[in-house]
C-alpha positions in Angstrom: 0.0 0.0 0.0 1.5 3.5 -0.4 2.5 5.4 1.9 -0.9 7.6 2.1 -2.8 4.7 2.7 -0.6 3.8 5.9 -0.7 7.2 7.0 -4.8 6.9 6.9 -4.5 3.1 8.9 -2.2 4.9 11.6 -5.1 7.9 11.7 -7.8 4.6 11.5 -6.4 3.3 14.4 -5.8 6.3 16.6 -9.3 7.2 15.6 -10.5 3.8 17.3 -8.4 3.9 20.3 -9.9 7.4 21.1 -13.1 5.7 20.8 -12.3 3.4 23.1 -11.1 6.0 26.1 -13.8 8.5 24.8 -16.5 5.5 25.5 -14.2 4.2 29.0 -16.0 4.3 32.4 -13.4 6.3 33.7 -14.8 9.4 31.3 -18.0 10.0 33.1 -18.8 13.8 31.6 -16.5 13.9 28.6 -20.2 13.8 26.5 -22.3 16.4 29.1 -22.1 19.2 26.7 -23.7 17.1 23.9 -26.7 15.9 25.3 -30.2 17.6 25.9 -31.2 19.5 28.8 -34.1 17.3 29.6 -32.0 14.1 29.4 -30.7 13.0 32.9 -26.9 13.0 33.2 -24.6 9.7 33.4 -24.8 8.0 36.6 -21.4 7.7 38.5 -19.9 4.8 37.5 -20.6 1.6 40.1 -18.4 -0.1 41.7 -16.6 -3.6 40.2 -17.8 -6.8 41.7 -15.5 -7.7 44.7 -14.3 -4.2 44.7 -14.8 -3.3 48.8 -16.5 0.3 49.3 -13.9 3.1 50.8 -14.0 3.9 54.9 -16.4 6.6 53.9 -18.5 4.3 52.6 -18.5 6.7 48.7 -19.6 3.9 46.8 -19.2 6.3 43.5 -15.5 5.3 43.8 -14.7 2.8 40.8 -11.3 0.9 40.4 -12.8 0.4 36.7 -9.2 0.3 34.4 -9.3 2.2 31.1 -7.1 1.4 28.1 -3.9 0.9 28.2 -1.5 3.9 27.0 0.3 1.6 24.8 -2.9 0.0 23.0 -2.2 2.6 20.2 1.3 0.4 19.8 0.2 -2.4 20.3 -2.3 -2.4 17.0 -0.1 -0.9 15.2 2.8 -3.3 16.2 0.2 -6.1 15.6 -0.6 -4.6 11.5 3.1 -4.4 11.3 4.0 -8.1 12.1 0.8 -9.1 9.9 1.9 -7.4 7.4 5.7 -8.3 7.8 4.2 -12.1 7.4 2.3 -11.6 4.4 5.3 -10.1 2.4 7.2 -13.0 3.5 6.0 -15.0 0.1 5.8 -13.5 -3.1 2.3 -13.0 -5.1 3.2 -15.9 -7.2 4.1 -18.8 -5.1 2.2 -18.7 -1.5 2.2 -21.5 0.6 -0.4 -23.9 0.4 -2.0 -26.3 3.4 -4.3 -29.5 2.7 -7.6 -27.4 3.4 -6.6 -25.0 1.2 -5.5 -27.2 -1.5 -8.9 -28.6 -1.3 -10.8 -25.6 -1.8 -8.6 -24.2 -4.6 -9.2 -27.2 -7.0 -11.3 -25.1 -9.6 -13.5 -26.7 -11.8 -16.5 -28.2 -9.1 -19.8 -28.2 -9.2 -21.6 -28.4 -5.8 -24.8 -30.2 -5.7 -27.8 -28.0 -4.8 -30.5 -30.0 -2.5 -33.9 -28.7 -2.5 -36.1 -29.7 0.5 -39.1 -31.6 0.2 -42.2 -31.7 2.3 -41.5 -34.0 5.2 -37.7 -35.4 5.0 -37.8 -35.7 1.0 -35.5 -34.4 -1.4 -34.9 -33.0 -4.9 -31.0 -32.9 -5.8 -29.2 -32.1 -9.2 -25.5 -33.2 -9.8 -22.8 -32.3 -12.8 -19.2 -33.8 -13.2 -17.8 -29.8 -13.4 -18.9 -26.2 -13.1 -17.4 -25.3 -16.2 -18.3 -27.2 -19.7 -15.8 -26.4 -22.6 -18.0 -25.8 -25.7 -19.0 -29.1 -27.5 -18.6 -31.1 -24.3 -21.2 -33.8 -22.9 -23.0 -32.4 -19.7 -24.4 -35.3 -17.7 -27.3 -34.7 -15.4 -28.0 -36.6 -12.4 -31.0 -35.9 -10.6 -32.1 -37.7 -7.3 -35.7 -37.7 -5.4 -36.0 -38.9 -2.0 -39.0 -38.7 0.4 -42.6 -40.6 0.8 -44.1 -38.5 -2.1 -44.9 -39.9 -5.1 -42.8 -39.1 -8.2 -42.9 -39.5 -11.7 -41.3 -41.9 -14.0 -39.2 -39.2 -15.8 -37.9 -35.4 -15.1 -37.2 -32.7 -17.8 -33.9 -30.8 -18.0 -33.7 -27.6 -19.4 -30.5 -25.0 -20.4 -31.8 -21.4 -20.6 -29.3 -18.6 -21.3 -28.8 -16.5 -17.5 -29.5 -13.5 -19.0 -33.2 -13.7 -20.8 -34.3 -17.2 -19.7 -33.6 -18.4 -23.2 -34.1 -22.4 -23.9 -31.0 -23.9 -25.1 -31.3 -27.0 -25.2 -33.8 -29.8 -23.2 -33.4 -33.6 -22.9 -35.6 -35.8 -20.2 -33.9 -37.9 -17.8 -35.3 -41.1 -17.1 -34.6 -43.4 -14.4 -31.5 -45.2 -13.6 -31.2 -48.5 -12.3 -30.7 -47.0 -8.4 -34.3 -46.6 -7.2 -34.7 -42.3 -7.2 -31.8 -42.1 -9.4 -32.7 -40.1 -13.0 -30.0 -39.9 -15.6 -29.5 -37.5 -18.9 -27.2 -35.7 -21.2 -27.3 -31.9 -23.0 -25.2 -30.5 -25.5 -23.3 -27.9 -24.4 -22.4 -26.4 -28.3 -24.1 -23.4 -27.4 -22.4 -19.5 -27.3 -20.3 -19.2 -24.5 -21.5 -17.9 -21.2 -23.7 -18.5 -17.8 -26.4 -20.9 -18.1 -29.4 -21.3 -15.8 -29.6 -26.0 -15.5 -34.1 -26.5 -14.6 -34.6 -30.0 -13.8 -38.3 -30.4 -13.5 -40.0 -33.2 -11.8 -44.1 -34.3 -10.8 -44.2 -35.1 -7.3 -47.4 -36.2 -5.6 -48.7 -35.2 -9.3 -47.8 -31.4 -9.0 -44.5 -30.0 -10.7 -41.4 -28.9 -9.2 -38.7 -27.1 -10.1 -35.1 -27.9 -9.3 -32.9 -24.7 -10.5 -28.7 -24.4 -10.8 -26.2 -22.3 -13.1 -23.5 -23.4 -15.0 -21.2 -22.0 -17.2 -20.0 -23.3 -21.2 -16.1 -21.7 -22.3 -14.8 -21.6 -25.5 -12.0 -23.9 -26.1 -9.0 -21.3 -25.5 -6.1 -24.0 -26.7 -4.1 -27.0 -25.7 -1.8 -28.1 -23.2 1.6 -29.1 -24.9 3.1 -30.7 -21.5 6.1 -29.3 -19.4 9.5 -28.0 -20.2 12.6 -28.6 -18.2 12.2 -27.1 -14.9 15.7 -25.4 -13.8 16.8 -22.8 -10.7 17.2 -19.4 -11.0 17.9 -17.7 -8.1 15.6 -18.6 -5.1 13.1 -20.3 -7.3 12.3 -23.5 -8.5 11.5 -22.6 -13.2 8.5 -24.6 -14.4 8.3 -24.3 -17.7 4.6 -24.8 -19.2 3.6 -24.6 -22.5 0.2 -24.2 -24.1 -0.8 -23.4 -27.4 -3.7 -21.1 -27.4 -6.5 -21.0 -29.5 -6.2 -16.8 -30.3 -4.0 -14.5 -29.0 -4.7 -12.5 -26.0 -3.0 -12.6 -22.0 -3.4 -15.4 -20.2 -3.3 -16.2 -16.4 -1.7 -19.8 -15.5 -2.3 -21.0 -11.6 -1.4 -24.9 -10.3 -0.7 -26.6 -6.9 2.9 -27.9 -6.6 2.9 -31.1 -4.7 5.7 -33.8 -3.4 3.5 -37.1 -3.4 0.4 -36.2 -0.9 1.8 -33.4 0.6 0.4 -29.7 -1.1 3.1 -27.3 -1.4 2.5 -24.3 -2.8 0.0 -22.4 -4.9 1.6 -20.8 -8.2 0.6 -18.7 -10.9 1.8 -17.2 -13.4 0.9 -14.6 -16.5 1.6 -14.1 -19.3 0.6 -12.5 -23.1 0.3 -15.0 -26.0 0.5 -13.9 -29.6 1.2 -16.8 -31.7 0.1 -20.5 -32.1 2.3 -21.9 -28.7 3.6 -20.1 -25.8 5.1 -20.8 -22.4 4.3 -19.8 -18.8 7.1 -20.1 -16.0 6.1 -21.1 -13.0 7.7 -20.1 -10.1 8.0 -21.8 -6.6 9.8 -19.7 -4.4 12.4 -21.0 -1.7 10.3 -20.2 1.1 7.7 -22.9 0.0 10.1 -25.5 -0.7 13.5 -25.5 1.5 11.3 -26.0 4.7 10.1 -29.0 2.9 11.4 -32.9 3.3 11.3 -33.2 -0.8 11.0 -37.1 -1.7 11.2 -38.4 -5.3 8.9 -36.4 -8.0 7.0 -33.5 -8.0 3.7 -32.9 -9.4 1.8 -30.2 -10.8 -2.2 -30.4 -10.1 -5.5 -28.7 -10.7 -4.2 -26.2 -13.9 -6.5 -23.8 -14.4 -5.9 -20.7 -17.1 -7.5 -18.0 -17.5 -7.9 -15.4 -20.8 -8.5 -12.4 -19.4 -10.7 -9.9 -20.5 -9.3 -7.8 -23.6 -12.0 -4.9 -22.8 -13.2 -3.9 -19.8 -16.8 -5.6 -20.0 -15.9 -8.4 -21.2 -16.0 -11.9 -19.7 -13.2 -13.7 -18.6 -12.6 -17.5 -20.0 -11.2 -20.1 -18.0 -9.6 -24.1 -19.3 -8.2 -26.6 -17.2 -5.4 -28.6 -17.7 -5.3 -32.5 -17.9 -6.9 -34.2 -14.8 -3.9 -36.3 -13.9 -1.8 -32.9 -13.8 2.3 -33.2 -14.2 4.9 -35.3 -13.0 8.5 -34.2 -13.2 11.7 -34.8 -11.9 13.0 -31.4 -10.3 16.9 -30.1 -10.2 18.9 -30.1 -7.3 16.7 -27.8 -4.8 19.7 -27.9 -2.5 20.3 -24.4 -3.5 16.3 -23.3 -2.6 16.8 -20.7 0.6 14.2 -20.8 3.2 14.3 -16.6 2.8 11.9 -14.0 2.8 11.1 -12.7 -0.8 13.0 -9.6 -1.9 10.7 -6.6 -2.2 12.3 -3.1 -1.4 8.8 -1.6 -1.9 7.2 -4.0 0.7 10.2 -3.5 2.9 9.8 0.1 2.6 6.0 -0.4 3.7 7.0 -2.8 6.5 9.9 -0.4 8.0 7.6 2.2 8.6 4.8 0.6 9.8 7.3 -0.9 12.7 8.7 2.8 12.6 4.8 4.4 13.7 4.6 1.3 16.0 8.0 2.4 18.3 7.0 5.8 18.6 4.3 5.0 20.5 
């Protein structure tokens, strides 16, 4: 953040503190000279529970503690060593935990239940989120409950935007008992897609409603290069050949075996029929690390990004298996903060407005 911006946390932050002591029990008129005539004044502050009453019996006294002098410091020492932590890894390789690894894997769809009278269901599942144009979409539907359903459900694609039909299919039932299977094309322009699964329960219709999304088919995946060092990081070479040129956004999770590593991205402008992103994994994400036999990288996902503002942005995923490669020696990888004289700069005086106080 620049330097204004700090300024206005530091002001932020004294503003809050003031708060505080402006709102403390030990400020019992501070707000007299803002309050109506006809409204009583504050009552005395009472006493604190096991707080014995004076000699003179004054039970106005109070032994209620305001703020602490330092709390100003103490937030702002606190923002410092958050911040400090943050620009420990650079924007392009962070570390990555199991949880997180899980929720960063892209391309899911989450199955939306919709509750029937009683204990009953009416749930809609797909294979992915995102359909590349001219891909199968598979619906599975599932009913549960003592109503009464039909033999078959419609499914219909309708454009987000005007409730256009797209496509319809019906889905008829599977061999599992409430089980209802089907397929839609999804050759269809490119955009959000509203998914209506309709179904007769106890002879009246309901209707099931979830989005998805169909992306043009931005290119290929042409495998990896020959990943390499160069200073602190770990060089991945990726290459891709797109399907038009335009600037692309790369992200993957870097893995030893089971063990999630770190989350990389990369970007990167492509103007011809094959280009390359380098993916970077930076020492701090690896040296701390026990590394065992190959590496993998899992979950691509690139993004074209938008080429007006407006426009949508197009995602692809890379193959589901991912990449296996053998790395270089990482004997040289440091287990060192990433060099930013900018951030450092930010840092410094952030610990700077912490001391003074």
């Amino acid at each position: 953040m620049p330097y204004k911006a700090l300024l206005a946390v530091a002001a932020m932050v004294a503003g809050v503190s003031g708060t505080i002591w402006l709102l403390s029990a030990e400020n019992n008129g501070q707000f007299s000279a803002l309050m109506p005539d006809n409204e009583p004044k504050p009552l005395p502050a009472t006493r604190t529970r096991n707080t014995p009453l004076s000699a003179g019996g004054d039970s106005s006294r109070t032994t209620t503690q305001g703020p602490s002098d330092n709390a100003l410091g103490f937030m702002l020492a606190s923002v410092a060593d958050q911040y400090q932590q943050t620009i420990r890894y650079p924007d392009y390789s962070v570390p990555l935990s199991a949880a997180q690894a899980d929720a960063y894997q892209g391309n899911r769809y989450h199955p939306v239940d919709l509750p029937l009278e009683g204990d009953g269901q009416f749930t809609v599942s797909l294979d992915k989120f995102r359909f590349t144009r001219g891909e199968t979409i598979v619906v599975v539907a599932a009913l549960s409950g003592r109503q009464t359903f039909g033999n078959t459900l419609s499914a219909t694609l309708e454009t987000a935007s005007d409730q256009k039909p797209a496509a319809s299919t019906v889905l008829k039932a599977a061999e599992s008992a409430g089980y209802y299977e089907g397929t839609l094309s999804s050759d269809h322009e490119p955009g959000e897609y509203r998914l209506i699964v309709e179904a007769q329960v106890d002879g009246r219709p309901v209707r099931h409603a979830s989005s998805l999304t169909i992306e043009p088919h931005l290119g290929d995946f042409e495998g990896l290069g020959t990943p390499y060092i160069s200073g602190n990081d770990l060089v991945i070479p990726v290459d891709f050949s797109p399907e038009s040129s335009g600037y692309y956004a790369l992200s993957a999770q870097l893995y030893n075996g089971q063990q999630p590593l770190a989350q990389l991205q990369a970007e990167t402008s492509m103007g011809g029929s094959s280009g390359t992103f380098q993916l970077r994994a930076h020492g701090s994400v690896i040296a701390n690390h026990t590394i065992s036999g190959a590496l993998q990288l899992r979950h691509l996902q690139i993004r074209q990004l938008p080429a007006r503002p407006g426009d949508r942005t197009h995602y692809a995923f890379g193959p589901d298996e991912g990449y296996e490669f053998s790395p270089p020696d990482l004997d040289k990888l440091r287990d060192e903060p990433a060099v930013n004289p900018e951030s450092e700069q930010r840092a410094a005086l952030l610990q700077q407005l912490a001391d003074k106080f």
